[in-house]
C-alpha positions in Angstrom: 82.7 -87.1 43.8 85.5 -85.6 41.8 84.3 -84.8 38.1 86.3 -86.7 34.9 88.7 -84.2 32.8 89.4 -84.9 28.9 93.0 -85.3 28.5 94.2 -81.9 26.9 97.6 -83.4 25.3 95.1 -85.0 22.8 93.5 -82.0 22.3 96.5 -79.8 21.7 97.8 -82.4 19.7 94.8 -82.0 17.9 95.1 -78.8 17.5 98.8 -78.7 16.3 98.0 -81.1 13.5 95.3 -78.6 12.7 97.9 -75.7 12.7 99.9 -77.8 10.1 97.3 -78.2 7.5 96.6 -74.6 7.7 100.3 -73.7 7.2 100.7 -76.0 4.4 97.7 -74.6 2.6 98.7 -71.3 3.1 101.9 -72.2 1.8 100.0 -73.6 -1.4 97.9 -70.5 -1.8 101.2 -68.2 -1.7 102.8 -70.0 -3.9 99.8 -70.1 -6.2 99.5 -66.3 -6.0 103.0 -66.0 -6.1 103.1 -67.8 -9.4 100.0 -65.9 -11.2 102.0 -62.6 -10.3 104.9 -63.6 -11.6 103.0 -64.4 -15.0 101.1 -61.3 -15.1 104.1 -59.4 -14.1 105.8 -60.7 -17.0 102.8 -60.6 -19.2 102.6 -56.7 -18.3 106.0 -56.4 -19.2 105.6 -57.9 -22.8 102.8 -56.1 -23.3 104.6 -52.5 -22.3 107.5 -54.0 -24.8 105.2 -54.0 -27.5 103.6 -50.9 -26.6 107.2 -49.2 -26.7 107.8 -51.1 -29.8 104.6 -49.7 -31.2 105.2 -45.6 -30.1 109.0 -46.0 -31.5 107.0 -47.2 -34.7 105.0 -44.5 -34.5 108.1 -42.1 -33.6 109.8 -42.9 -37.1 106.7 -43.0 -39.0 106.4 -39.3 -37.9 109.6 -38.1 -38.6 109.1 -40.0 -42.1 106.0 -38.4 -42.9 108.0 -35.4 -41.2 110.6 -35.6 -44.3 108.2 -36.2 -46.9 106.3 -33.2 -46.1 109.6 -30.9 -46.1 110.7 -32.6 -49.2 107.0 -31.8 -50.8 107.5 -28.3 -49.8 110.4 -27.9 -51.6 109.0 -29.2 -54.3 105.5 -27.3 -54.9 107.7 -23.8 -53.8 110.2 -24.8 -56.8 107.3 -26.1 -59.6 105.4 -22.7 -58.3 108.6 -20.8 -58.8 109.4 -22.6 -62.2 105.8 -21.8 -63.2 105.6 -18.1 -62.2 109.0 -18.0 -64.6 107.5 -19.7 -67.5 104.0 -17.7 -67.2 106.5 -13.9 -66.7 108.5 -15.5 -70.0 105.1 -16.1 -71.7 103.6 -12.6 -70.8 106.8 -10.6 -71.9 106.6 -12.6 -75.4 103.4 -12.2 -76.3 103.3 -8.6 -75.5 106.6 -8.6 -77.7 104.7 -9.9 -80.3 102.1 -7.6 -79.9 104.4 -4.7 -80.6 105.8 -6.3 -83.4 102.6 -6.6 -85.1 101.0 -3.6 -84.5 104.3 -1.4 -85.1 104.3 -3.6 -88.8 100.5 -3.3 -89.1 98.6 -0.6 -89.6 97.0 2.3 -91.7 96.9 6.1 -91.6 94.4 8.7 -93.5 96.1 12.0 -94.2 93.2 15.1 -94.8 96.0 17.6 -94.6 99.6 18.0 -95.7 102.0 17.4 -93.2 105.5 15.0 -92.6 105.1 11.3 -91.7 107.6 9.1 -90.2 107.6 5.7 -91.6 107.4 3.4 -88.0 109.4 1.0 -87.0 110.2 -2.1 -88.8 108.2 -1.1 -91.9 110.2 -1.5 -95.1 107.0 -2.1 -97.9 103.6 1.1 -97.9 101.1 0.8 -100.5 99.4 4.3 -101.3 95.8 5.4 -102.8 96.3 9.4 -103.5 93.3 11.6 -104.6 93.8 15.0 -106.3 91.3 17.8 -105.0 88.4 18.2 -107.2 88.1 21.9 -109.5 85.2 24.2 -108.1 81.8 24.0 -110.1 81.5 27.5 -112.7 78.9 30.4 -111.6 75.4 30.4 -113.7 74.3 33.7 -115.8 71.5 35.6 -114.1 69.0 35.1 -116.7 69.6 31.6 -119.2 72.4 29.4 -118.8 73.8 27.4 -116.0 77.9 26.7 -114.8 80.3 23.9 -116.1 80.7 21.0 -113.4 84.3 21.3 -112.1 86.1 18.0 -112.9 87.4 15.4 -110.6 90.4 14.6 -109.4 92.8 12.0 -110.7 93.6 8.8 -108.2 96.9 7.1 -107.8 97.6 3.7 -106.4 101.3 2.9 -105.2 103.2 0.4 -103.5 106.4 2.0 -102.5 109.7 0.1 -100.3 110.9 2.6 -97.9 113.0 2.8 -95.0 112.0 2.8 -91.0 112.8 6.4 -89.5 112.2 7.8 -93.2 110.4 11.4 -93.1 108.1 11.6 -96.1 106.4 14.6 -97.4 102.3 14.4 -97.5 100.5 17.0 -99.6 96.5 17.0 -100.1 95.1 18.8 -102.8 92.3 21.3 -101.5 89.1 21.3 -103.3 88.6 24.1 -105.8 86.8 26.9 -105.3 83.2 28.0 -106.9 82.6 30.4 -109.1 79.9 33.2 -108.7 77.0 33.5 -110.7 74.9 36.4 -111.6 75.2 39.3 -114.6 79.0 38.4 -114.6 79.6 35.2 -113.5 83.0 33.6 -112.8 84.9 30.4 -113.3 85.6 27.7 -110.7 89.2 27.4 -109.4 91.3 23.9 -110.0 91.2 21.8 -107.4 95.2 21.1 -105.8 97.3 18.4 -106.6 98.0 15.8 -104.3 101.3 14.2 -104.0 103.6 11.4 -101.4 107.3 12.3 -101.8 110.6 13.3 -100.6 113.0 16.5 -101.0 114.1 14.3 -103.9 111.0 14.3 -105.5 107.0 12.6 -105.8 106.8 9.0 -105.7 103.1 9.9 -106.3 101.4 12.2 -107.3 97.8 13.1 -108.4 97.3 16.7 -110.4 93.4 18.1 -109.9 90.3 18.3 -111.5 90.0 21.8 -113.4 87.4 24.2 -112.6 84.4 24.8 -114.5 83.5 27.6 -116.5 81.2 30.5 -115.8 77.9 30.6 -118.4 77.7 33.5 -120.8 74.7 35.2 -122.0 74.6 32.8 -124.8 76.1 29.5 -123.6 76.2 27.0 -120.7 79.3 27.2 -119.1 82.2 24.5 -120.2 83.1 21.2 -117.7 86.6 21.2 -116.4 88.8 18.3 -117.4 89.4 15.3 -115.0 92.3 15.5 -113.2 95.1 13.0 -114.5 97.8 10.9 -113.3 101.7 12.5 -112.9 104.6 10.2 -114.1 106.8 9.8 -110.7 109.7 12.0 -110.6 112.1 10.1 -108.1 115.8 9.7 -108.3 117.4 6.6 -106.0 117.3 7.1 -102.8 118.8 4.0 -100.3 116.4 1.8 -99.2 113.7 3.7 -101.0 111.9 2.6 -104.4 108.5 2.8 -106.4 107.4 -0.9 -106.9 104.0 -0.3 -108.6 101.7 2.6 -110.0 98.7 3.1 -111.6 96.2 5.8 -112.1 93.0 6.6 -113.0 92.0 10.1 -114.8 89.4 12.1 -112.5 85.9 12.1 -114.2 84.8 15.6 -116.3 82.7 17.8 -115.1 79.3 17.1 -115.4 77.5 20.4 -115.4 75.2 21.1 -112.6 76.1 17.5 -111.2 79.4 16.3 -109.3 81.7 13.8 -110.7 84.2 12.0 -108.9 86.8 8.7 -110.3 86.2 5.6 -109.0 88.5 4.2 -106.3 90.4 1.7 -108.4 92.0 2.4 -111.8 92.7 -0.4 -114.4 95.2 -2.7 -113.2 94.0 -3.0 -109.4 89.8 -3.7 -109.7 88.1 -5.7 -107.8 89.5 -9.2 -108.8 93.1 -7.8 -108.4 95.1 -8.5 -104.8 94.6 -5.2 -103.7 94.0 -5.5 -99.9 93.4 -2.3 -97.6 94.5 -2.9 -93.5 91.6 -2.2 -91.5 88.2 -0.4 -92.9 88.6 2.7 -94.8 86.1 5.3 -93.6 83.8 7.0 -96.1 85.0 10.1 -97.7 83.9 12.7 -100.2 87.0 13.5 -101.8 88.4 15.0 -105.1 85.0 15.6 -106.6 84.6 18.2 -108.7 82.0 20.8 -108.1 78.7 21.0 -109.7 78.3 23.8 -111.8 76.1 27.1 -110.7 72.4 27.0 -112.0 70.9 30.5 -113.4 72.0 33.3 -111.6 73.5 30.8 -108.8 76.8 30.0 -107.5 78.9 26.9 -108.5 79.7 24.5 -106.0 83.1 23.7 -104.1 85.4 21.0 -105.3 86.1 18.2 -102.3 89.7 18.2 -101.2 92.3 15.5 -102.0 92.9 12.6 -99.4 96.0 9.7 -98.7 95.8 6.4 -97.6 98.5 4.7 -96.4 98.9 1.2 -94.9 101.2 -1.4 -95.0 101.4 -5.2 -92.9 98.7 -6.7 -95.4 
C-alpha cells in the first residue's frame, strides 16, 4: 500500500513567508544600528569639536601667560637695574659725605715744631697753645732748697685761614734743671710756643722762667709764670685772628710744680668753648720743681698745640 506524502508547496510556502519575516527584521535591526551609529558618530564628533575648542583655548592661554611672563621679565630686569642705580647713587653720596665731613672735622696735637697744611675745605681753626715750663733751681749742699721754675703761659685762638695754607708750629721745650750741690745753678726758661706764618704769630705763648739756685744763706727764688704775647700779624688774604685770650703760667712754687689751668678768663667752663674729639692727657708747660738740699732741680714740661676745627 503506497504511503501518504505532505504536500511540500505548503511547506516551502511556509518556509518563504518565514524568510520574509526574517528579512524584514533584519532590515529593522540594520536600520536601528544604523541610526545609533549615525548618532554616536555625530555625538563623537561634537565631542572632538569641543575638545579642539578646548586645546585651542588652552593654546592661547599659553601663549598669553607666554607674554605675560616675558613682559614680567622685562620688568623685574629694569626695577632691578633701576634699583642697583639708585643704591650705586646712594653709596657714592654718602661716601661723599663722608669725606666732606671728615676732611671739615677733625683735630691735631702738635708735641714738636713742624709745618701744617690747613686741609681741605677748612676756612675757621680754633687753637689752645702752651709755653714750655722753666727748669726747677739746684738746692745748696748743706741748708736751702731751689726756686720752682714757673709755668708756662696758655693761649686760646680762633683764627679764619685758608685751605692749602702752610702754617708754622713751634713748641716750647721744657726748661732745663739746675744742679745742686756747693755751687748750685739756676734752671733754664722754658721755650715759647707760637702758631704763625712768615708774616708773623697769630699766637704765641712765651715760657715759664727758670728758678733760681739756693745760696748758702737763702732759698733759691721762683721763676715768673710765663705770659701771654700780643699777636704780631699783618693781613694776610683769607687769613685773620678772630679771638684771643690768655692766661699767665702759674709761679714757681719751690720744691713743687706749677702749671696754668687750661682755660683763661673769657673761655671757662660756662663759655662755648667746644674741643672735636677727646683731648688726651698731657703734662705740659709745668715748671719744674725746685732742687731740695744738695739736689738737683727738676725739668720744666715742654709746650703743646691743639688744633681743631668742624665744631
Amino acid at each position: 500500500m503506497l504511503g501518504v506524502f505532505p504536500d511540500t508547496s505548503i511547506i516551502d510556502k511556509e518556509l518563504k513567508e518565514i524568510d520574509a519575516i526574517l528579512n524584514a527584521i533584519n532590515d529593522e535591526l540594520n536600520n536601528i544600528n544604523s541610526q545609533r551609529l549615525s548618532n554616536i558618530q555625530s555625538q563623537l564628533q561634537a565631542i572632538n569639536s569641543e575638545l579642539n575648542s578646548i586645546n585651542s583655548a588652552i593654546n592661547n592661554t599659553n601663549s598669553e601667560l607666554d607674554t605675560i611672563n616675558s613682559e614680567l621679565d622685562t620688568i623685574n630686569n629694569q626695577s632691578l637695574s633701576n634699583i642697583q642705580s639708585q643704591l650705586t647713587s646712594i653709596e657714592n653720596t654718602l661716601s661723599s659725605l663722608q669725606s666732606q665731613y671728615s676732611s671739615r672735622h677733625g683735630n691735631v696735637i702738635f708735641t714738636s715744631s713742624q709745618n701744617w697744611t690747613v686741609p681741605s675745605g677748612v676756612y675757621k681753626i680754633k687753637v689752645i697753645a702752651y709755653g714750655g715750663g722753666g727748669g726747677g733751681g739746684g738746692g745748696y749742699s748743706t741748708t736751702y732748697t731751689g726756686g720752682g721754675g714757673g709755668a708756662g703761659a696758655v693761649v686760646y685762638a680762633e683764627i679764619a685761614v685758608t685751605p692749602g695754607a702752610s702754617l708754622s708750629i713751634t713748641v716750647g721745650a721744657g726748661g732745663s734743671p739746675g744742679a745742686g750741690g756747693a755751687n748750685p745753678t739756676a734752671g733754664a726758661a722754658g721755650g715759647y710756643t707760637g702758631v704763625g706764618t712768615s708774616y708773623g704769630w697769630y699766637v704765641l705763648a712765651w715760657p715759664g722762667g727758670g728758678g733760681g739756685a739756693a745760696t748758702s744763706t737763702a732759698n733759691g727764688a721762683n721763676g715768673n709764670g710765663g705770659t701771654p704775647a700780643n699777636p704780631n700779624i699783618p693781613p694776610e688774604a683769607g687769613m685773620a685772628l678772630l679771638t684771643t685770650y690768655g692766661l699767665n703760667g702759674t709761679g714757681g712754687v719751690g720744691t713743687d710744680v706749677a702749671e696754668p689751668s687750661l682755660f683763661a678768663p673769657g673761655f671757662t667752663t660756662s663759655s662755648n668753648l667746644v674741643i672735636y674729639g677727646e683731648v688726651p692727657s698731657y703734662a705740659t708747660a709745668q715748671g719744674g720743681g725746685g732742687g731740695a738740699v744738695n739736689s738737683n732741680g727738676q725739668a720744666g714740661s715742654p709746650g703743646i698745640v691743639f688744633i681743631w676745627w668742624g665744631d
